[in-house]
N, C-alpha and C positions, 0 to 999 in steps of 0.2 A: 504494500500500500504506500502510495508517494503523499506526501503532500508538500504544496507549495505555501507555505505563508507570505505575506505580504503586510506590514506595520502599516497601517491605514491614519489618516486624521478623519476620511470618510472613506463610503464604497455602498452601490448598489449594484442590481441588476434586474433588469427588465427582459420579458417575453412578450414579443404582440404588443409594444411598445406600452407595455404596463410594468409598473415595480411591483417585483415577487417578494423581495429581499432590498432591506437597505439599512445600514449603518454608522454611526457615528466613530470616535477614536475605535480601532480595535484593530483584528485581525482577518483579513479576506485570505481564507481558508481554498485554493484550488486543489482537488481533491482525483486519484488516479485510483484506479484498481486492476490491478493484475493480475494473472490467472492462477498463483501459486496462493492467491489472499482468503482469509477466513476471518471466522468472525473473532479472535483472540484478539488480532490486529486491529479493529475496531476501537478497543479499549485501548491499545499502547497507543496509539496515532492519537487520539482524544484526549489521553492525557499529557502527554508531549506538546500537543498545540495550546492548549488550556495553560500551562506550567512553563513553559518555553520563555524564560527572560530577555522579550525583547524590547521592552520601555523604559526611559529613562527615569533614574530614582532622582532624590535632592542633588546630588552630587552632580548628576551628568552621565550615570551612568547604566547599561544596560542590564539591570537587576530586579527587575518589577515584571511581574509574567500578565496575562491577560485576566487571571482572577484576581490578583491583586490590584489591578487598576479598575475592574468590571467595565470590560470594555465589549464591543459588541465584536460579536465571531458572526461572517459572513461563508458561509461553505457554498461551493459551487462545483459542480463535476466536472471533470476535464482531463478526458482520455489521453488526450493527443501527450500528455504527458509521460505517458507511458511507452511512447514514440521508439526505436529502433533508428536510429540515426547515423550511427555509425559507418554504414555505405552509403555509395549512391547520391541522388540530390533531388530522393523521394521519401518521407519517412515510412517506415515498416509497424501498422500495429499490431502485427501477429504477439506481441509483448503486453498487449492489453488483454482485461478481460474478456471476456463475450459480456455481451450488451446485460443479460437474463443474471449471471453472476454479479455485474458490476453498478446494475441498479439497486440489489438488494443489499449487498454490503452497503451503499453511498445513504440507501433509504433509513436501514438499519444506526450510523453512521449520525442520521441528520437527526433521527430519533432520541437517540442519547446521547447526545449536545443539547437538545433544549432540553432535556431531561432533569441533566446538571447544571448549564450555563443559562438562564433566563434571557441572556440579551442573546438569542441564535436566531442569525434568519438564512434561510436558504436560497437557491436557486433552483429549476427545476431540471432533473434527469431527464437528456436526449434532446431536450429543446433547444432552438437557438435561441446566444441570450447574448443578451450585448451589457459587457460590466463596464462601470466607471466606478475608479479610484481617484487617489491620492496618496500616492506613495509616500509615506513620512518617513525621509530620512534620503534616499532611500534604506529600507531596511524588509531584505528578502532573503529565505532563507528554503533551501530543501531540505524537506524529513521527510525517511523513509525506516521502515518497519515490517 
């Protein structure tokens, strides 16, 4: 399971040129699934992104995770992360999951995040969606699990 975080000041995303998902400080969550992924992974990825010290404290410095600021976690799916790039100047998603696997993890996934995080909004699985940010910092990072 990949995920891409993103230190936001804001971020939404829209479907059918509606807001599904939208948030203030926090962290926009791009979210991958693979085909070796289960549902154990769910739980490591969730708390790695939740816990992940990427705000700044009094100081200046990167010590403050996203529960300690209560900031809003934006999750959004997105395969292509999952990409096989390595050749070529095509990418290869034979490295993602099938679609049926990788909704249900993602759904699973966006279930408990609000579960535990009250400020969760999502985006929707399969659809096109057009995200706007504000990269703070910038401040991006890959986790994988």
């Amino acid at each position: 399971m990949i995920g891409l975080i993103q230190r936001v000041s804001h971020a939404s995303v829209r479907v059918d040129k509606q807001i599904c998902g939208e948030i203030d400080q926090g962290i926009l969550l791009l979210l991958a699934v693979e085909p070796e992924d289960h549902e154990s992974q769910v739980e490591r990825l969730l708390e790695k992104v939740l816990n992940y010290r990427v705000f700044a404290d009094a100081d200046g410095k990167m010590n403050l995770s996203l529960r300690d600021i209560q900031g809003g976690l934006l999750v959004v799916s997105q395969f292509t992360l999952a990409a096989n790039t390595k050749k070529g100047l095509r990418p290869s998603f034979t490295s993602a999951a099938a679609p049926a696997q990788a909704e249900a993890l993602y759904n699973q996934f966006a279930t408990r995040a609000k579960a535990v995080h009250a400020k969760t909004q999502c985006g929707i699985f399969g659809a096109d969606m057009q995200v706007s940010l504000c990269n703070d910092g910038p401040v991006t990072f890959w986790l994988q699990v």
